[in-house]
C-alpha positions as a Markdown table, in Angstrom:
| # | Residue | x | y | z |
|---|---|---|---|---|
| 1 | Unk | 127.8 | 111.6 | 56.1 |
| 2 | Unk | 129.9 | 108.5 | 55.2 |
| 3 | Unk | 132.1 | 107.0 | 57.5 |
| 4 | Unk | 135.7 | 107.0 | 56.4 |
| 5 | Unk | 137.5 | 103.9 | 56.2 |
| 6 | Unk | 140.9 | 103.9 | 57.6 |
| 7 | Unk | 143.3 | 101.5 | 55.7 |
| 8 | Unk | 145.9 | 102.4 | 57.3 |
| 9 | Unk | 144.4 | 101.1 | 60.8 |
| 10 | Unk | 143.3 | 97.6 | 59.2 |
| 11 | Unk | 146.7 | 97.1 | 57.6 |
| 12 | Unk | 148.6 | 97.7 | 60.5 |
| 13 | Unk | 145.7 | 94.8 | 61.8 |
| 14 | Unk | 146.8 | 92.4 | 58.9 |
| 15 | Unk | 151.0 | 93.5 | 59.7 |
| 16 | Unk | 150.8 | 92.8 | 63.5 |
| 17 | Unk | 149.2 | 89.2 | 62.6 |
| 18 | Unk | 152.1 | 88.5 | 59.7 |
| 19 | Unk | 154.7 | 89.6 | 61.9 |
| 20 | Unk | 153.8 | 87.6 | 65.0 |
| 21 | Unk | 153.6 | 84.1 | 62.7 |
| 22 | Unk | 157.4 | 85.5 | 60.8 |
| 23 | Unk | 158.7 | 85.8 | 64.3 |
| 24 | Unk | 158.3 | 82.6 | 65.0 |
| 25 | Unk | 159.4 | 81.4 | 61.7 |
| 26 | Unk | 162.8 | 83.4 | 62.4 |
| 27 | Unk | 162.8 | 81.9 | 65.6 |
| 28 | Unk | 162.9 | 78.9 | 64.9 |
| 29 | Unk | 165.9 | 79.6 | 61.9 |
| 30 | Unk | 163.4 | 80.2 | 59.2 |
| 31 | Unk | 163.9 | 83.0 | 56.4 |
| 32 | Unk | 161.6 | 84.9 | 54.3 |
| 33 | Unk | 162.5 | 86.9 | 51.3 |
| 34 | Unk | 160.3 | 88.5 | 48.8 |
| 35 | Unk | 162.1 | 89.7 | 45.3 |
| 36 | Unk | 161.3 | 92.7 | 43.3 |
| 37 | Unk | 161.9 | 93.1 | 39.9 |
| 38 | Unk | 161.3 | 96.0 | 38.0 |
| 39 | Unk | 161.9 | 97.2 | 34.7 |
| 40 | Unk | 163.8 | 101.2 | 34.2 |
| 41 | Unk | 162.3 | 104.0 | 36.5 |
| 42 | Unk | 159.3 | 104.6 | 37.5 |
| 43 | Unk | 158.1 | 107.2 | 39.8 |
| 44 | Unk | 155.0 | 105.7 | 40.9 |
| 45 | Unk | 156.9 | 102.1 | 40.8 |
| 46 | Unk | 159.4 | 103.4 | 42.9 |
| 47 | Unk | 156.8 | 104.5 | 45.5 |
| 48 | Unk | 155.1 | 101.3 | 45.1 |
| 49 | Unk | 158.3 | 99.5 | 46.3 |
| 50 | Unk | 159.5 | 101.5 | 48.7 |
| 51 | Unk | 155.8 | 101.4 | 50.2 |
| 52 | Unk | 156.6 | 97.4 | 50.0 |
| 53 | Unk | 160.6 | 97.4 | 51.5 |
| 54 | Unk | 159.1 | 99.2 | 54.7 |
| 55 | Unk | 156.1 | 96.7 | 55.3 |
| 56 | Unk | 158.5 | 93.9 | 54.7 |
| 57 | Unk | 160.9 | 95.2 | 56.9 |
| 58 | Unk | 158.2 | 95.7 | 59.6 |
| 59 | Unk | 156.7 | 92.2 | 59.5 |
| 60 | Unk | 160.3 | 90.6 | 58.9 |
| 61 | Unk | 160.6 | 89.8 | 55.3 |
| 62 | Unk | 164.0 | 90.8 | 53.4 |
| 63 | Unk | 163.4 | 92.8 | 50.7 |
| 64 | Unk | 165.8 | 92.2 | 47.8 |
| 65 | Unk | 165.2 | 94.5 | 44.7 |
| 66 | Unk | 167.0 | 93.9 | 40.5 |
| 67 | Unk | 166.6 | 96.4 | 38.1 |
| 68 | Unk | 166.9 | 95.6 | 34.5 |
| 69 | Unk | 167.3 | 98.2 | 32.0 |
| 70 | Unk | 164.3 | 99.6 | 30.2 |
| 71 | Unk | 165.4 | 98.2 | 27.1 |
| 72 | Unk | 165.0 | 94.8 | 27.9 |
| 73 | Unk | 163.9 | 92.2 | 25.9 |
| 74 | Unk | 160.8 | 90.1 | 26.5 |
| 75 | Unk | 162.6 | 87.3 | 27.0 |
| 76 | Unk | 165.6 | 88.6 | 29.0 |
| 77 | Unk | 162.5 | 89.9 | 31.7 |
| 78 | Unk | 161.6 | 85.8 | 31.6 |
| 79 | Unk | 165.4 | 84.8 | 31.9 |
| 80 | Unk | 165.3 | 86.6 | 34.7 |
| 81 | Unk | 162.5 | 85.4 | 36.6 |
| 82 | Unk | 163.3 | 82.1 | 36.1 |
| 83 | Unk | 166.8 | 82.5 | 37.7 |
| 84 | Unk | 164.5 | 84.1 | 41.2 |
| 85 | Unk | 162.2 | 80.7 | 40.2 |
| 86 | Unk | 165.2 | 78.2 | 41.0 |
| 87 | Unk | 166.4 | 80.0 | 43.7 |
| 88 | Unk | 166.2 | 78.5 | 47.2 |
| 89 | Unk | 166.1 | 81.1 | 49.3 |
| 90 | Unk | 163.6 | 83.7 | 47.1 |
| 91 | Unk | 160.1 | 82.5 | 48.8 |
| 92 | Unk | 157.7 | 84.8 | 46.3 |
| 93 | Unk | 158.4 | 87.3 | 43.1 |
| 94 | Unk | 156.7 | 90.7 | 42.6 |
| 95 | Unk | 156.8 | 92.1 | 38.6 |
| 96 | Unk | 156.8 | 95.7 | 39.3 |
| 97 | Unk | 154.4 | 97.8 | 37.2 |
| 98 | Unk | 154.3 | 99.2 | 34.8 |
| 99 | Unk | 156.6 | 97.6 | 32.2 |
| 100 | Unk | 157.9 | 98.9 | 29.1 |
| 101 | Unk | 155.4 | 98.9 | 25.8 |
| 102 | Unk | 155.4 | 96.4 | 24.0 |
| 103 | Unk | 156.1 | 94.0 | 26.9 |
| 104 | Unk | 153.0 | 91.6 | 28.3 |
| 105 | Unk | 152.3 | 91.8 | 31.7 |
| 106 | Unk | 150.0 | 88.7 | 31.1 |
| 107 | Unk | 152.9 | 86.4 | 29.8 |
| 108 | Unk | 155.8 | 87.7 | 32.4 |
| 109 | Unk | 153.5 | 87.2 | 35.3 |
| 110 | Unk | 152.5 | 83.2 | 33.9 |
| 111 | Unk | 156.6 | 82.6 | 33.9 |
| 112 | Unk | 156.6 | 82.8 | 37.8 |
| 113 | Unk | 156.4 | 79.8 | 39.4 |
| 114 | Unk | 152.6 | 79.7 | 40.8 |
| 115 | Unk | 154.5 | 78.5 | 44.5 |
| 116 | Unk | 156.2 | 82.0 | 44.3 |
| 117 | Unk | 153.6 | 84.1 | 42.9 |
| 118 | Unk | 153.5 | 87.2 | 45.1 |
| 119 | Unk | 151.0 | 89.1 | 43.5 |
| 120 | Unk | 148.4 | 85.7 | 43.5 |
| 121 | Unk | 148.3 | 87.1 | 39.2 |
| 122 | Unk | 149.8 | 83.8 | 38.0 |
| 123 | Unk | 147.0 | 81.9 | 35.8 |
| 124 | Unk | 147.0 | 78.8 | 37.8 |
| 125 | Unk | 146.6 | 81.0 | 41.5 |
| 126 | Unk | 143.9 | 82.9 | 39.1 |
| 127 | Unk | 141.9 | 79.6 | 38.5 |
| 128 | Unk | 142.1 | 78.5 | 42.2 |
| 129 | Unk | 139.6 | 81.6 | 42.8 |
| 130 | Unk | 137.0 | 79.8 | 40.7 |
| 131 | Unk | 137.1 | 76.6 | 42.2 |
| 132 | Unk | 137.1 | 78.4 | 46.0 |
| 133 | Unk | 140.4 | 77.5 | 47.0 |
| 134 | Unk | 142.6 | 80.0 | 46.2 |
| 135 | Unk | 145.5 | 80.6 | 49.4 |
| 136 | Unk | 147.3 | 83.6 | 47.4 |
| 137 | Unk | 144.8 | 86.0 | 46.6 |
| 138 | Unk | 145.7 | 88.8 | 44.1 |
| 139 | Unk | 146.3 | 92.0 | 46.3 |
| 140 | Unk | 143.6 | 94.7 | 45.8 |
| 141 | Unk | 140.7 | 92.0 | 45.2 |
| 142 | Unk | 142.0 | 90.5 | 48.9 |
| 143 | Unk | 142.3 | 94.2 | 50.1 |
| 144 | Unk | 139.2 | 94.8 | 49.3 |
| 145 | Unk | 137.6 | 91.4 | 50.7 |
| 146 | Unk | 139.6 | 91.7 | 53.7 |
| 147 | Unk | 138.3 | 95.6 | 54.4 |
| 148 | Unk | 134.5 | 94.7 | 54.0 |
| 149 | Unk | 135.0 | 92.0 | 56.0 |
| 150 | Unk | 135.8 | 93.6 | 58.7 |
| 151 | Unk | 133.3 | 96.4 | 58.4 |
| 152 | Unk | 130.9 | 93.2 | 59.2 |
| 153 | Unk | 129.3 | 94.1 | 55.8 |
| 154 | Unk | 127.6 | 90.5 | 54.4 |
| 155 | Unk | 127.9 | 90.4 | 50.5 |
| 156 | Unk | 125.0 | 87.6 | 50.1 |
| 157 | Unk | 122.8 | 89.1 | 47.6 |
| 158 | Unk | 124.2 | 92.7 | 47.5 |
| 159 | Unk | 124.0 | 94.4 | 44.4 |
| 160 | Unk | 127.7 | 94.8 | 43.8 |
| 161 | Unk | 128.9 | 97.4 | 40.8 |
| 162 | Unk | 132.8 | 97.0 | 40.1 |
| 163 | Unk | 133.9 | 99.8 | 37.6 |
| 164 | Unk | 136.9 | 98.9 | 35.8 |
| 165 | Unk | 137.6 | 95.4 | 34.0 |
| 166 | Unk | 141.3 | 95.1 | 34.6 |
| 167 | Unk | 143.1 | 91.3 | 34.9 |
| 168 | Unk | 144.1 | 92.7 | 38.1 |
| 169 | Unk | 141.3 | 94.5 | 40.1 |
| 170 | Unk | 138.1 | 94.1 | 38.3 |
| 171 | Unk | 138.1 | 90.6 | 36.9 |
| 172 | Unk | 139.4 | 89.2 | 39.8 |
| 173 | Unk | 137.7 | 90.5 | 42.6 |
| 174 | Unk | 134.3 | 90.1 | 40.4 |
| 175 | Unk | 135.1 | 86.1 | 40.8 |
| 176 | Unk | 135.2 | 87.0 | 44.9 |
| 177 | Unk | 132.4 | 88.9 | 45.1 |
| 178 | Unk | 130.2 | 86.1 | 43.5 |
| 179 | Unk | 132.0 | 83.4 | 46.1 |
| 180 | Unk | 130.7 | 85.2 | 48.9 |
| 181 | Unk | 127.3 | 85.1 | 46.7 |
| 182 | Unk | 126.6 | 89.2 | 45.7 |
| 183 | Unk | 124.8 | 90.3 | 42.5 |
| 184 | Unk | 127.9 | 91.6 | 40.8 |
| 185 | Unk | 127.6 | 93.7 | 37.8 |
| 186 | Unk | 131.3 | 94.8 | 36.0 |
| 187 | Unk | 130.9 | 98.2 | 34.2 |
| 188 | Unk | 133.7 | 98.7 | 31.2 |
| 189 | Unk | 134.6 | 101.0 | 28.6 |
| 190 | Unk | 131.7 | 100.1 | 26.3 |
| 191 | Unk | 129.5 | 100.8 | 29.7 |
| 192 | Unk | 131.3 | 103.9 | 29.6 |
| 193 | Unk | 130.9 | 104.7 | 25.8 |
| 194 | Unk | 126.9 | 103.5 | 26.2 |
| 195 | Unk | 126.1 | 106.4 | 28.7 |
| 196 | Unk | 125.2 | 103.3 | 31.7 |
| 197 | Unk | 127.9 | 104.0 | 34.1 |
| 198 | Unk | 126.1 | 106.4 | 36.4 |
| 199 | Unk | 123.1 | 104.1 | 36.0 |
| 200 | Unk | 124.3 | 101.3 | 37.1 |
| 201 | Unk | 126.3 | 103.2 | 40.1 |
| 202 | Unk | 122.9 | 104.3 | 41.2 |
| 203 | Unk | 121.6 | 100.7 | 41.5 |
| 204 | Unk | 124.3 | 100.1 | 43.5 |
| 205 | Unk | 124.9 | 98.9 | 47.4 |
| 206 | Unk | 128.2 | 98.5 | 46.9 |
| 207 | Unk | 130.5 | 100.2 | 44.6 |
| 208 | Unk | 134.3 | 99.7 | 43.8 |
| 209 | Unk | 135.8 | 101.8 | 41.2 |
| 210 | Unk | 139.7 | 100.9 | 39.8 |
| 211 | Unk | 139.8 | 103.0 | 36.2 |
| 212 | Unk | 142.5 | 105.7 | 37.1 |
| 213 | Unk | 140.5 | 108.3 | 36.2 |
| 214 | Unk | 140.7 | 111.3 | 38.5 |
| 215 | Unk | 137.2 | 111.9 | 40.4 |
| 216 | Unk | 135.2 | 110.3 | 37.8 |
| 217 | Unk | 132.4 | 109.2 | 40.4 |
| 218 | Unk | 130.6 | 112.2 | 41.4 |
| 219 | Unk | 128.1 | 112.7 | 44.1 |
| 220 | Unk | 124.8 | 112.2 | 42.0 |
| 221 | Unk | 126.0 | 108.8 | 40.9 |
| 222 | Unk | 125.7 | 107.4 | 44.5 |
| 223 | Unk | 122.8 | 106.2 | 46.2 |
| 224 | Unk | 121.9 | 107.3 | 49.8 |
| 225 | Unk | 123.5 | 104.2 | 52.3 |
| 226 | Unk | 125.8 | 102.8 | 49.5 |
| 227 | Unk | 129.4 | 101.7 | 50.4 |
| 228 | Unk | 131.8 | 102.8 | 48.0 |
| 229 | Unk | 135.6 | 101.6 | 48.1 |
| 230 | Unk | 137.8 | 103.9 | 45.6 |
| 231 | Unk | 141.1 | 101.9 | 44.6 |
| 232 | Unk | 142.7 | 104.7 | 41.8 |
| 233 | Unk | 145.5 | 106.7 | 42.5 |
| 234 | Unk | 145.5 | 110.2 | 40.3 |
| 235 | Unk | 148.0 | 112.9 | 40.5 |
| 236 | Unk | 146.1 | 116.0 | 40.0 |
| 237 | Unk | 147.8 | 119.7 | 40.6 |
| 238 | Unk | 145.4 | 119.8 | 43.5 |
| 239 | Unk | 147.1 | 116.4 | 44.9 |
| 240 | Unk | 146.9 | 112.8 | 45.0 |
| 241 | Unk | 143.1 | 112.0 | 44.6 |
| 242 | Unk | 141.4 | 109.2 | 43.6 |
| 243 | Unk | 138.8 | 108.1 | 41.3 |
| 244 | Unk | 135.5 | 109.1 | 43.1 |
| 245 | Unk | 134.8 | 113.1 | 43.6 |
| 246 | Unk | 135.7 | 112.7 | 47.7 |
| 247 | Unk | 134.1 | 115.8 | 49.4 |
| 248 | Unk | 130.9 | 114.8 | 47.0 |
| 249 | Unk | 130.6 | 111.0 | 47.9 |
| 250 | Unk | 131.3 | 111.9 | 51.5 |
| 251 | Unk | 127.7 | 113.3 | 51.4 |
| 252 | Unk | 126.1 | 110.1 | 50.1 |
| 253 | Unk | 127.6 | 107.3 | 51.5 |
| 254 | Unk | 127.5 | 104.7 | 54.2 |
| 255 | Unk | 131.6 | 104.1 | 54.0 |
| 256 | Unk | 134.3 | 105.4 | 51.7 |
| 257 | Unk | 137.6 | 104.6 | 51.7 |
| 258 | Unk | 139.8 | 108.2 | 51.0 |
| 259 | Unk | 143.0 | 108.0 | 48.9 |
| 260 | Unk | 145.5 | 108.1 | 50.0 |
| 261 | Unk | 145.3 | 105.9 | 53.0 |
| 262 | Unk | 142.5 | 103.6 | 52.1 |
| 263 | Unk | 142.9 | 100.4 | 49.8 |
| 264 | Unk | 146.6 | 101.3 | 49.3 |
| 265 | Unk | 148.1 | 99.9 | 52.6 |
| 266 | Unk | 145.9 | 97.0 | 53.0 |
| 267 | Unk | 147.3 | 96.0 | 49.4 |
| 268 | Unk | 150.7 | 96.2 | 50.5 |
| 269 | Unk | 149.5 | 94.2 | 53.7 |
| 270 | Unk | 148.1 | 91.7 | 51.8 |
| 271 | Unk | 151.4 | 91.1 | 49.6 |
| 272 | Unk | 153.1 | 90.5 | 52.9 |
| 273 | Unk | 150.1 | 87.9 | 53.6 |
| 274 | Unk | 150.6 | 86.0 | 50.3 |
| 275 | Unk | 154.5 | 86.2 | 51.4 |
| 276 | Unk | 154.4 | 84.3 | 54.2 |
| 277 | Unk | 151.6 | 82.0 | 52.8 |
| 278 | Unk | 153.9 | 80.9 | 50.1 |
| 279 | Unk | 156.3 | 80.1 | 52.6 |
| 280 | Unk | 154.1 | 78.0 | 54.7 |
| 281 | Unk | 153.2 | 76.0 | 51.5 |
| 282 | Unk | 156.6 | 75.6 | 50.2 |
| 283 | Unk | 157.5 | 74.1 | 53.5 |
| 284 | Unk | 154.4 | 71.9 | 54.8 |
| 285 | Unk | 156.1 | 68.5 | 55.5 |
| 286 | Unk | 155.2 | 65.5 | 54.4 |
């Protein structure tokens, strides 16, 4: 039976570290503030945040939250981040998702200034991963670093299957995995559409899966000993699960990480961490 992975233990880890360094930084009359913006209502958003507004308060951040209306223009979204961009006191900028259609996620998130880029998303903070220098790592990827790394799990040479190809999960954290030198294989809809998902799963010695498709991963898709690290959140009349059947992968694995209380907080940990980076970066002296 798999052991389970408690995210909520590692990010209270990660939270005790952030606040000790933002005590310091008060104490010496420093201030750190993290802005939200989000676009309308949105249930899950508005969990999201209020996930985020307790961490910060916890580790010392202010958490300052605008609403625009849903019927926002494009450009009205990119008048508005550029006001947080020139202001002094705003350390970092979150873009809540999801936005309204018809609105790009890619293009709002490349108008925040990469020095204030929360969510480690912007294009230049992207590129830093490839080169191995990246400070501000995009939040799930760095959850998910962060939580094998301290299972004391070595990724050289692991066959590594990420299912899902998203800008913010898959892609990024495929560009991670390869730093710390594993086999990485990304698995994405035309996987899907081939029939090869559950092959590839199978080949597997780690697996991550970020689709948001409710208990898609079932038991005979995992190999005996394999880790497997479930990022989706589904709201099914039976609850909150995730994307990997739980009670079926339990059998199978080495480690899983359950949902809730897996990736989730170590996300919201790792915003804080990217927080308080920023800072430090924006005020190195010369």
């Amino acid at each position: 039976m798999a052991e389970i992975i408690n995210g909520k233990a590692i990010a209270s880890k990660i939270n005790e570290k952030v606040k000790s360094e933002i005590d310091k930084i008060s104490a010496s009359g420093g201030m750190i503030k993290l802005a939200s913006l989000m676009v309308g209502k949105s249930k899950s958003s508005e969990i999201y945040v209020k996930m985020q507004r307790k961490t910060a308060e916890l580790v010392g951040i202010e958490f300052v939250t605008s609403v625009l209306d849903e019927g926002v223009t494009q450009d009205e979204i990119i008048e508005a981040i550029e006001k947080l961009n020139a202001e002094e006191t705003v350390t970092a900028i979150i873009v809540q998702n999801p936005l309204p259609e018809g609105i790009r996620h890619d293009k709002i998130i490349s108008k925040i200034s990469p020095g204030k880029d929360a969510e480690g998303l912007h294009p230049y903070n992207l590129g830093k991963i490839l080169r191995r220098e990246a400070d501000i790592l995009p939040c799930t990827p760095g959850a998910i670093m962060k939580m094998l790394r301290l299972q004391n799990i070595d990724l050289y040479g692991k066959e590594v299957v990420i299912i899902g190809d998203s800008p913010i999960v898959g892609k990024p954290l495929s560009l991670m995995m390869m730093n710390e030198m594993a086999t990485t294989t990304v698995c994405n809809i035309a996987t899907s559409e081939r029939g090869d998902l559950s092959r590839h799963a199978r080949g597997a010695e780690i697996i991550v899966v970020a689709v948001g498709k409710a208990e898609m991963v079932r038991g005979d898709w995992v190999s005996p000993g394999t880790i497997v690290i479930d990022v989706g959140i589904n709201k099914t009349d039976k609850g909150i699960v995730g994307d990997v059947c739980f009670e079926e992968v339990l059998e199978k694995a080495a480690a899983l990480t359950p949902v809730p209380g897996g990736v989730g907080p170590v996300t919201v940990s790792i915003l804080m961490r990217n927080v308080l980076r920023a800072y430090k970066d924006q005020n190195v002296t010369a």
